[in-house]
Each structure stands twice: as structure tokens, then as C-alpha cells.
N, C-alpha and C positions, 0 to 999 in steps of 0.2 A: 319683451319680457326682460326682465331683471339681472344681471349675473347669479345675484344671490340665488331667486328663482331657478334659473335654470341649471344650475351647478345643482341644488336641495335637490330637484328631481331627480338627479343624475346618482345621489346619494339614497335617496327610499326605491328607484330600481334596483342600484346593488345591494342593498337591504335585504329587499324582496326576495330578491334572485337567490342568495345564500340562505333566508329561511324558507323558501321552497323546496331547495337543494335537500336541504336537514329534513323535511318533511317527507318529502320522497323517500329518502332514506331511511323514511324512520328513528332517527336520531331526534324527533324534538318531543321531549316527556317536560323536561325540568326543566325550572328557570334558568340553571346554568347551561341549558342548552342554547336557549333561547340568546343568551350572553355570547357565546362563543360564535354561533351564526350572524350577531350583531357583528362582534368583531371580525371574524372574517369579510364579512362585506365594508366595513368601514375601510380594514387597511386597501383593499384596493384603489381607494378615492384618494389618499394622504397625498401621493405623488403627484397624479393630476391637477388638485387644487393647492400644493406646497408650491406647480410650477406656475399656475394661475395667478395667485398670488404675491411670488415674487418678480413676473413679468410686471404687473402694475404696481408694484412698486418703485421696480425701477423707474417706470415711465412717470411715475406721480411727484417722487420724490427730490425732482432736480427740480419740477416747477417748484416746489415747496421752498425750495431752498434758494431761489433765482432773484434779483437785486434789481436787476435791467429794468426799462422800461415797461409799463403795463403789469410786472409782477406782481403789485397790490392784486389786480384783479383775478389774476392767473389764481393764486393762491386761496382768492375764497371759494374759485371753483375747485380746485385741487383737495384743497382741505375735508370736506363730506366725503370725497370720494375713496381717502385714503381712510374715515375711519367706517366707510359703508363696506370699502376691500377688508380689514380688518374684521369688522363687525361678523362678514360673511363667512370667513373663516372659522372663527370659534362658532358661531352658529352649525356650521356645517359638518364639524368635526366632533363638537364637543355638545351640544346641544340635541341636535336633529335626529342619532343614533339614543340619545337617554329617552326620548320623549316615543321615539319607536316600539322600543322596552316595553314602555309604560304601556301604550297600546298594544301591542299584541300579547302582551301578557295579561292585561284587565280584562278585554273584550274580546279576543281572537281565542286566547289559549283555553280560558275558562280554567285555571288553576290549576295547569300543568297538560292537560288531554287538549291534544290538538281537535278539531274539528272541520272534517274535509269541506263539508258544503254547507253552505248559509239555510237557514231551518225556513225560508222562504223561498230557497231550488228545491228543496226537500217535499213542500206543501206542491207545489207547482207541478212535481214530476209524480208526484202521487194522482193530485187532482188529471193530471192529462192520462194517466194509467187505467181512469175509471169508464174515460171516451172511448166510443165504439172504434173500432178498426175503421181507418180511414182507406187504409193502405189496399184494401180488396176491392174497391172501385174506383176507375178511371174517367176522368173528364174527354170527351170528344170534342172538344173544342166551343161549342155552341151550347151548353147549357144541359149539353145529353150525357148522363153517367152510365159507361157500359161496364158491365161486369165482369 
């Protein structure tokens, strides 16, 4: 798997985390709620991926800039790599948290009213409610139900 990939995941868990938090709490009515649980989960990532970042940087950077032998070659691998670090950056900070928004406010929130459980756990736990009691007869091992 990817940097990019695995850093994004690491950015829609603390997404989640901080709008579940607000959910729990009660705290998410409004789009600006939803906003402010974006943001709190995003800042938590800035450092981690600010440090990420500037590690392969540095490490990218002197090949980039290197004269010696074999450099030609060094540098075409180098060069994707520093603008896939790049790339992943703004994707992860500035992208990944807008397009979060957009979904759970289109289709999770439904125009402000959070919605604890999907209308298909809801069918499911209805449907199993109508099933007789399972729970007053036990299995004997062999095929014999004792009561």
C-alpha cells in the first residue's frame, strides 16, 4: 500500500473518531458542527504528516539536486516521488477533509438530523423481532432440542 493511502486512512479514522465524538455528545445538529468536528480531527494529522513529509524531503531532495555519477538516473526516480510526497500532502490536508463534508453531510446527515442507524439495521432488527423465541430451547448436542 501507498504512503498516500495509508496516511488518507489514517486521516478518515480521525475524521470519524471526532464525528462520532460530536455524535455521542450530541453536538452534531448543524453544518457548522459538522465543520468544527472536521477540523478538530484534521488538526490532529498536521504534525504527523508535516513530519512525514519533511523527512522525504529531506531524503528526496539532495538526490534532486546531485551532479555525480548515475544522477541522470537517480533524479528521474526522485522526481515522481517528490511531487507524489507533495501531491499527498495537499490531498490529505486540504482535499480529503472537504470531500468528507460533502459526504456526511449529503448522505449521512440528511440536512442537519444525524441518523443513528442505517434504515437497512433498522429493517433487519425489526424483521428478527417478528422470529419466535429462539432463546427457550436448547440444543443437546445430537439434533435433540430440550426445553
Amino acid at each position: 500500500m501507498g504512503l498516500d493511502a495509508e496516511t488518507g486512512v489514517f486521516m478518515l479514522l480521525f475524521l470519524d473518531l471526532a464525528y462520532d465524538d460530536r455524535v455521542r455528545k450530541g453536538q452534531m445538529r448543524t453544518y457548522k458542527d459538522l465543520e468544527e468536528a472536521i477540523m478538530h480531527g484534521a488538526v490532529k494529522r498536521i504534525r504527523p504528516k508535516m513530519m512525514t513529509v519533511t523527512a522525504m524531503f529531506m531524503g528526496l531532495l539532495p538526490i534532486m539536486w546531485s551532479l555525480g555519477a548515475g544522477a541522470d538516473m537517480m533524479k528521474r526516480v526522485a522526481a515522481p516521488m517528490v511531487g507524489g510526497v507533495f501531491t499527498s500532502f495537499i490531498l490529505e490536508l486540504l482535499v480529503y477533509p472537504v470531500l468528507y463534508s460533502i459526504w456526511k453531510w449529503r448522505f449521512v446527515m440528511k440536512e442537519g438530523s444525524v441518523i443513528p442507524q442505517p434504515k437497512e439495521f433498522v429493517r433487519t432488527v425489526r424483521r428478527l423481532a417478528r422470529l419466535p423465541a429462539l432463546h427457550k430451547t436448547r440444543s443437546a448436542g445430537c439434533g435433540v432440542t430440550v426445553p
